[in-house]
C-alpha positions as CSV (number, residue, x, y, z in Angstrom):
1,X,-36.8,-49.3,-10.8
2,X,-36.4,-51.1,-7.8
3,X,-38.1,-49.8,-4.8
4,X,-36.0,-51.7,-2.1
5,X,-32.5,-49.5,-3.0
6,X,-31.9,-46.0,-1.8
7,X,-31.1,-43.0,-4.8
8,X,-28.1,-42.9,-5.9
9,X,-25.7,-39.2,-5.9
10,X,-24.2,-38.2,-8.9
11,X,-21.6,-35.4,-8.2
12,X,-19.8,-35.7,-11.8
13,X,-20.3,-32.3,-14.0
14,X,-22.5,-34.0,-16.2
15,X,-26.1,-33.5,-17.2
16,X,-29.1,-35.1,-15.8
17,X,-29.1,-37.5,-18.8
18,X,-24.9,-37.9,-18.6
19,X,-23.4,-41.1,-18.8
20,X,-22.7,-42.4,-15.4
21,X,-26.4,-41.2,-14.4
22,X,-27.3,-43.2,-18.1
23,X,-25.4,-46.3,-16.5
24,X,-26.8,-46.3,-12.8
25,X,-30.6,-45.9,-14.4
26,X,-30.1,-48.7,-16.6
27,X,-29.5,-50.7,-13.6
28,X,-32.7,-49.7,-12.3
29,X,-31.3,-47.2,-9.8
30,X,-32.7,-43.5,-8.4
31,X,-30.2,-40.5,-9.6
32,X,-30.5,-37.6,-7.7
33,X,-28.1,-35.4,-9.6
34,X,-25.9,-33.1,-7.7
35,X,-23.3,-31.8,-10.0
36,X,-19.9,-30.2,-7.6
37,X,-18.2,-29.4,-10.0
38,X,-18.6,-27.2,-13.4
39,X,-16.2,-27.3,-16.6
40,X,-15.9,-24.3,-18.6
41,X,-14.0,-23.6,-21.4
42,X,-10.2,-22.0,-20.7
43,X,-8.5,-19.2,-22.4
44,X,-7.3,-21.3,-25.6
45,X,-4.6,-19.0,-26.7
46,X,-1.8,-21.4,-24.6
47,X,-3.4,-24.1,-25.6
48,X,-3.3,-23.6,-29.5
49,X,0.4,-21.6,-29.2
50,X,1.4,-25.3,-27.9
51,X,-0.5,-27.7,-30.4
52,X,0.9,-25.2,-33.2
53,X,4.1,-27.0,-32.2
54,X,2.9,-30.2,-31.5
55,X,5.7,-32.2,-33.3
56,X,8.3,-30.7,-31.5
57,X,6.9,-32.9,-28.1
58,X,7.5,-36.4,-27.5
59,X,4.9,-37.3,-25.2
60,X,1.0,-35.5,-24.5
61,X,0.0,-36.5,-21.2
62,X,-4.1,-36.7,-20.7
63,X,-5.2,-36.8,-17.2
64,X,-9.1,-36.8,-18.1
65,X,-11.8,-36.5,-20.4
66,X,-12.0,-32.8,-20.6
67,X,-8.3,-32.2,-21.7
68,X,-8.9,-34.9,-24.4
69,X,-11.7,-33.4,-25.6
70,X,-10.3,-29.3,-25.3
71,X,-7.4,-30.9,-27.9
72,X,-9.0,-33.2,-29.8
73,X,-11.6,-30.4,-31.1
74,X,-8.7,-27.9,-32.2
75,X,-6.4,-31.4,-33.5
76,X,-8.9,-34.1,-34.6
77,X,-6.1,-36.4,-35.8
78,X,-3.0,-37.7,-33.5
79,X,0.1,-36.2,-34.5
80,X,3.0,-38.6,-36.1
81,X,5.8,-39.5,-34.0
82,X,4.2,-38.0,-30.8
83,X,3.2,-40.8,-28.0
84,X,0.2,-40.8,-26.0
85,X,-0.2,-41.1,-22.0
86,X,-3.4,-41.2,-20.2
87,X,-4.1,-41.6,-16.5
88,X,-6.4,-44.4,-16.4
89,X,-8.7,-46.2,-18.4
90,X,-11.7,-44.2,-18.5
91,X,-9.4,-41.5,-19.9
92,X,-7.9,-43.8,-22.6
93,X,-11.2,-45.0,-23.8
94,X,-12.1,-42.0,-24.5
95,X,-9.1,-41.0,-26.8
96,X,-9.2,-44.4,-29.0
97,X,-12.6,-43.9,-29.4
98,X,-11.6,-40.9,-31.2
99,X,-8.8,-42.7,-32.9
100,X,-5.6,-41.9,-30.9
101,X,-3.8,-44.1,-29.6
102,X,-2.8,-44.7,-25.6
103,X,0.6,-45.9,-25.7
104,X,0.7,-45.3,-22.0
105,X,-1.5,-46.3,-19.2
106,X,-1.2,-47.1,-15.6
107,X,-2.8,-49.7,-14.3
108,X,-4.3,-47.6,-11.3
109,X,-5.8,-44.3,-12.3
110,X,-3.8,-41.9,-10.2
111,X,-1.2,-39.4,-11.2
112,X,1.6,-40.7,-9.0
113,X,1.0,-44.3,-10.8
114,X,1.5,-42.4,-14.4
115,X,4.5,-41.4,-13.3
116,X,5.8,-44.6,-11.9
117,X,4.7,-46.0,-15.6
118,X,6.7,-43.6,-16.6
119,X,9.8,-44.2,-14.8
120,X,9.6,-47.7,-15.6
121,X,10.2,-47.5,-18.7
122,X,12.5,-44.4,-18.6
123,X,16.4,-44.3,-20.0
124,X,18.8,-41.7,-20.3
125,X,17.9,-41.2,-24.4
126,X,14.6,-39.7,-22.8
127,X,16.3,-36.9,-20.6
128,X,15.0,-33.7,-22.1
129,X,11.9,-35.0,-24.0
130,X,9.4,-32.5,-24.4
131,X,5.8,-33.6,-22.5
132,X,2.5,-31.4,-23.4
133,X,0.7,-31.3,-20.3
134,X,-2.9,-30.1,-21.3
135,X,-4.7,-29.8,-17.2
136,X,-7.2,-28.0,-15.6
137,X,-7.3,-25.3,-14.2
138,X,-7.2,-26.9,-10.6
139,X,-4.4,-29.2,-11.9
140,X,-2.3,-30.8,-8.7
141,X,1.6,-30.2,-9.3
142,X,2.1,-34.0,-9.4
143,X,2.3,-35.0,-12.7
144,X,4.1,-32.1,-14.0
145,X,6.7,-32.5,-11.0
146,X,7.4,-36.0,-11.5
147,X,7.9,-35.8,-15.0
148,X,10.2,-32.7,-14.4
149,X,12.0,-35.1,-11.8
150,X,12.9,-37.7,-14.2
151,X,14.3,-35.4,-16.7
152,X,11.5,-34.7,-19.1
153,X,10.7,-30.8,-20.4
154,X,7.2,-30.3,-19.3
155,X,4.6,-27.5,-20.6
156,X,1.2,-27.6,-18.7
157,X,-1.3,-25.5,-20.7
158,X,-4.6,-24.9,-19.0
159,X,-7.0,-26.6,-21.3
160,X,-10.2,-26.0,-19.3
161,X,-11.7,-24.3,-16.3
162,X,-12.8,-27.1,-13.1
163,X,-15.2,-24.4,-10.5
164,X,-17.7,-24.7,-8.4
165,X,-21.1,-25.4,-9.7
166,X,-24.7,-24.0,-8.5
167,X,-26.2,-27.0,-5.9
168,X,-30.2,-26.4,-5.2
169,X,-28.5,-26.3,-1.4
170,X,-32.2,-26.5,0.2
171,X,-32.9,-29.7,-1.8
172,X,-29.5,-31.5,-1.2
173,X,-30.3,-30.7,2.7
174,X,-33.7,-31.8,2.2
175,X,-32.5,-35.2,1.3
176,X,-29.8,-35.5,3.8
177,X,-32.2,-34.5,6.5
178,X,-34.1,-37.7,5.6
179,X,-31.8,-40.2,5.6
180,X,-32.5,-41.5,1.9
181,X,-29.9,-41.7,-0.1
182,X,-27.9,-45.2,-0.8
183,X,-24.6,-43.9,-2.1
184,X,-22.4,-40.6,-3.3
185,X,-20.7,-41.4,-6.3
186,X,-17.3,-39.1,-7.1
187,X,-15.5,-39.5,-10.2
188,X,-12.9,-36.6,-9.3
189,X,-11.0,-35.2,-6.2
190,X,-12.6,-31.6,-6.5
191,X,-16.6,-33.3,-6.7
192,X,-15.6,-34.2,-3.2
193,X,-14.1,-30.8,-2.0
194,X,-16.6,-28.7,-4.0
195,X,-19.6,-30.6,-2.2
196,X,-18.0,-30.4,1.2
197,X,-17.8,-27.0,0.7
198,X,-21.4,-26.4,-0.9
199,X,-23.1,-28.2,1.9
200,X,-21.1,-27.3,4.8
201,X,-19.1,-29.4,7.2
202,X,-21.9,-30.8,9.4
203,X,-24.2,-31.6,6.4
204,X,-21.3,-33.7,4.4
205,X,-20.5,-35.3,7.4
206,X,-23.8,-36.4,7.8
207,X,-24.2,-37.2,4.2
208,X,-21.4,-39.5,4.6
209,X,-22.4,-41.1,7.9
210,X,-25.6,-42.6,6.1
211,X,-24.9,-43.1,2.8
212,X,-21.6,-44.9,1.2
213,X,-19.1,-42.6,-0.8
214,X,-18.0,-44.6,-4.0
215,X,-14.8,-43.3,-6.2
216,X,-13.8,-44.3,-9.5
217,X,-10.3,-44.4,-8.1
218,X,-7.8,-44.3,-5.2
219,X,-6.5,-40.5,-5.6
220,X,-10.5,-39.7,-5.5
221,X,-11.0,-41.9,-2.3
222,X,-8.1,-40.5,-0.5
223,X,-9.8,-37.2,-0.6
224,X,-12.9,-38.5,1.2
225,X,-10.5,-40.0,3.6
226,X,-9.0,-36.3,3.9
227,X,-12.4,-35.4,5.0
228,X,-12.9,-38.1,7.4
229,X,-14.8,-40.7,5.8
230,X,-13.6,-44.1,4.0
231,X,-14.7,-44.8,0.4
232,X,-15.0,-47.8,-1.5
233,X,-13.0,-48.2,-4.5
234,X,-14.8,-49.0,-7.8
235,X,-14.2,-52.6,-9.1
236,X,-12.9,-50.9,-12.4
237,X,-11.6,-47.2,-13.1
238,X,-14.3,-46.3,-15.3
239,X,-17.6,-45.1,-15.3
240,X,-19.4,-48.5,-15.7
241,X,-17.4,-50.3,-13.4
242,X,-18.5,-47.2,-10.3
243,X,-22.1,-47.7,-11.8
244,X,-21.7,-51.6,-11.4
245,X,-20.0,-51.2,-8.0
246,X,-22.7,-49.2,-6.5
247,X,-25.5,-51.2,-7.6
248,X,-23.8,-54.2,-6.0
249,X,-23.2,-52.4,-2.8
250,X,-26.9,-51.1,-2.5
251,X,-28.0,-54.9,-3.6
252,X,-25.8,-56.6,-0.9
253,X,-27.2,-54.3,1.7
254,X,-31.0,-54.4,0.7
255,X,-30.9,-58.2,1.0
């Protein structure tokens, strides 16, 4: 480990041991793991009511990792004659490593660019096509409006539950207080809202002041722009290319 670059925040709901702190380790950085955001299991009845019908859709619409896996465990295989959208990369990779397909993905991981893939490629034969929307619970209306707006039948099922998870406070403060942390990495809009809100105004600001906020994507920056602070943009929408941005970021500056 290299003692020249500052720790590294993790603020993705994963474990100590999750993939994106698995990535930044292997390239010899400190993790201090913060964890937002928590995701809990939904009430599966909508869920299952909707997959019971699953031929009757033409599209399922995956906006992350956690709807993939909430349908994948109850539907292993992808249904016949049902295509397969997923906002960004990350999210994709995920479902053909399971062996569904992704016959849809924007090129930047943001709801608003799904739906412009969408519309692209959108004729009148597809007014009325039935879209399974499986979101969280903290789902923003965008995709489901958009796809309402071009004609399409949508029904968003809550698939899991995004809340606020338990921060050691005291510690997170502790670190702050000290100046010593390189970067903040957020994979999500809500890590960046739910750790504004854990810490407190003045301590995220401060956070932020001396160590760079990194997001997998652009929907994710614009929320640490919301809360006054610019973000860099990983190289790639995945969690390797944030890892590989933020160890080039803390390399540049330690030289």
């Amino acid at each position: 480990m290299s003692a020249a670059l500052k720790p590294v925040v993790v603020t993705r709901a994963e474990g100590s041991d999750g993939p994106l702190s698995r990535e930044l380790r292997g390239l010899g950085l400190e993790v201090l793991s913060w964890p937002a955001v928590s995701v809990t299991q939904a009430d599966s009845r909508a869920l299952e009511a909707a997959l019971s019908e699953l031929q009757t859709f033409g599209w399922i619409v995956f906006a992350s990792r956690h709807a993939v896996a909430a349908v994948l465990e109850r539907q292993p295989r992808p249904p016949a004659g049902v295509r397969i959208a997923a906002v960004g990369r990350a999210t994709a990779q995920v479902l053909r490593q399971r062996g569904w397909p992704a016959d849809l993905v924007p090129e930047e991981p943001s709801a608003a660019a799904l739906i412009a893939a969408f519309a692209s490629q959108w004729s009148a034969e597809d007014a009325g096509v039935k879209v399974l929307y499986p979101a969280s619970s903290r789902a923003l209306p965008t995709i489901a409006a958009g796809l309402r707006q071009l004609g399409a039948a949508v029904t968003q099922v809550e698939a899991y539950r995004t809340q606020a998870a338990p921060l050691d406070i005291d510690r997170c403060r502790h670190w702050i207080a000290r100046g010593g942390i390189g970067a903040v990495t957020f994979a999500s809009p809500s890590a960046v809202s739910e750790l504004a809100q854990a810490l407190g105004e003045a301590d995220f600001q401060r956070l932020l002041a001396d160590a760079t906020a990194i997001a997998i994507g652009r929907t994710t920056a614009a929320e640490v722009t919301a809360h006054g602070h610019s973000a860099v943009v990983a190289e790639s929408a995945t969690l390797r290319g944030l890892a590989l941005t933020t160890f080039r970021l803390l390399q540049t500056r330690a030289s």
